[in-house]
C-alpha positions in Angstrom: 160.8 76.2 79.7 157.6 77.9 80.3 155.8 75.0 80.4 158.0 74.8 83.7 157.0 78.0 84.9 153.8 77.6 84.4 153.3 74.7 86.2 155.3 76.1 89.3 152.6 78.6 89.2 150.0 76.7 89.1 150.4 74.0 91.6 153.5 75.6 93.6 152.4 79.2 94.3 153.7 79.1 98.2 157.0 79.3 96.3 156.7 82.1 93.9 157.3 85.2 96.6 160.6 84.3 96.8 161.0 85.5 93.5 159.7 88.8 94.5 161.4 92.0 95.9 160.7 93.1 99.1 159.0 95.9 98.4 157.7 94.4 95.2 154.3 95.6 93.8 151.8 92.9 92.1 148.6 94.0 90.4 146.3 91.6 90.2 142.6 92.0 88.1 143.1 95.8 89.5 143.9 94.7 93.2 147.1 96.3 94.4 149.2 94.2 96.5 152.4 96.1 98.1 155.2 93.6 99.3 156.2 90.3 99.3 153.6 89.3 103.0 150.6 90.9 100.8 151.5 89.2 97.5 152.0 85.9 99.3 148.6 86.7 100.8 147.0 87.1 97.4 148.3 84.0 95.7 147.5 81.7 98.5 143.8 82.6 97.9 144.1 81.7 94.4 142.4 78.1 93.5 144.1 75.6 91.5 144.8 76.5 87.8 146.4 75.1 84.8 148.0 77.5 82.4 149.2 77.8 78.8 151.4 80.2 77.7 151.4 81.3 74.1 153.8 84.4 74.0 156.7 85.5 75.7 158.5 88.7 74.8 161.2 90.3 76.9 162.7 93.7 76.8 165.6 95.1 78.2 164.9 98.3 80.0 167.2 101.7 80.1 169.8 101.5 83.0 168.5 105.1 83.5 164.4 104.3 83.6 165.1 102.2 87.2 168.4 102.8 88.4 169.8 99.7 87.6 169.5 97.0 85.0 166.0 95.5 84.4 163.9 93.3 81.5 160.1 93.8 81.2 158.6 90.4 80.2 155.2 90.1 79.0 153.4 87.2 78.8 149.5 86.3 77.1 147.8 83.1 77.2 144.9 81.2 78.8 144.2 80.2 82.5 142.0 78.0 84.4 141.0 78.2 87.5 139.3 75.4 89.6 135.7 75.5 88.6 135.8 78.5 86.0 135.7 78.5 82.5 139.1 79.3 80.9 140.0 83.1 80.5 142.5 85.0 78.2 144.9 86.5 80.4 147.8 89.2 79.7 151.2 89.7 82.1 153.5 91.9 82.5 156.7 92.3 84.9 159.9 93.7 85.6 163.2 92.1 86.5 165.5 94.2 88.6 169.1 92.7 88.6 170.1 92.3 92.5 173.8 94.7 92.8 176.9 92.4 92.8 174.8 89.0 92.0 173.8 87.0 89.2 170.0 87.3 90.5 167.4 89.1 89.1 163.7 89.6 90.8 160.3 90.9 90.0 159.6 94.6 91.2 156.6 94.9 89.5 153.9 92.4 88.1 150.6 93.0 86.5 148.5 90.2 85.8 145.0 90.9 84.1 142.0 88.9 82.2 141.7 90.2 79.0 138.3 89.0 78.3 136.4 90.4 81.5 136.3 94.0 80.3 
């Protein structure tokens, strides 16, 4: 549920590079983080938040766009940081299926406030 997910986000975040390719790219507010060291790096500095998710929409993506099979999720809802008024906030990511495995993982992940233009 993403209720779930969210909450592993928010309070669990030492956790969430695992989900991440190795050379996985995460844009974050406009700062570019390449691999999974620099990503982990990122969302350690992150304060406490508390989420709400209110859409999810998934996508599959063309076999031939990424050389294997992949879903774009994208995600909107509000966030709230320790301190901070809530913000609007819009995600997107894709899922790469792993060869020969049941596992997918994020290869790239864009995260971004929508109210702070």
């Amino acid at each position: 549920s993403s209720g779930i997910n969210a909450e592993y986000g928010d309070k669990q975040r030492h956790g969430l590079t695992n989900l991440y390719l190795p050379d996985a790219v995460l844009t974050w507010n406009s700062n570019v983080c390449k691999g999974k060291a620099e990503i982990s790096n990122l969302l350690a500095t992150l304060p406490i938040s508390s989420c709400s998710v209110y859409s999810v929409d998934a996508q599959p993506i063309q076999e031939k766009a990424f050389n294997n099979k992949s879903v774009m999720i994208c995600i909107t809802g509000t966030i709230r940081f320790t301190s901070f008024p809530e913000k609007e906030f819009a995600q997107t990511f894709i899922l790469h299926k792993i060869p020969d495995t049941n596992t997918m993982k994020i290869s790239y992940d864009n995260f971004r406030f929508m109210n702070d233009l």
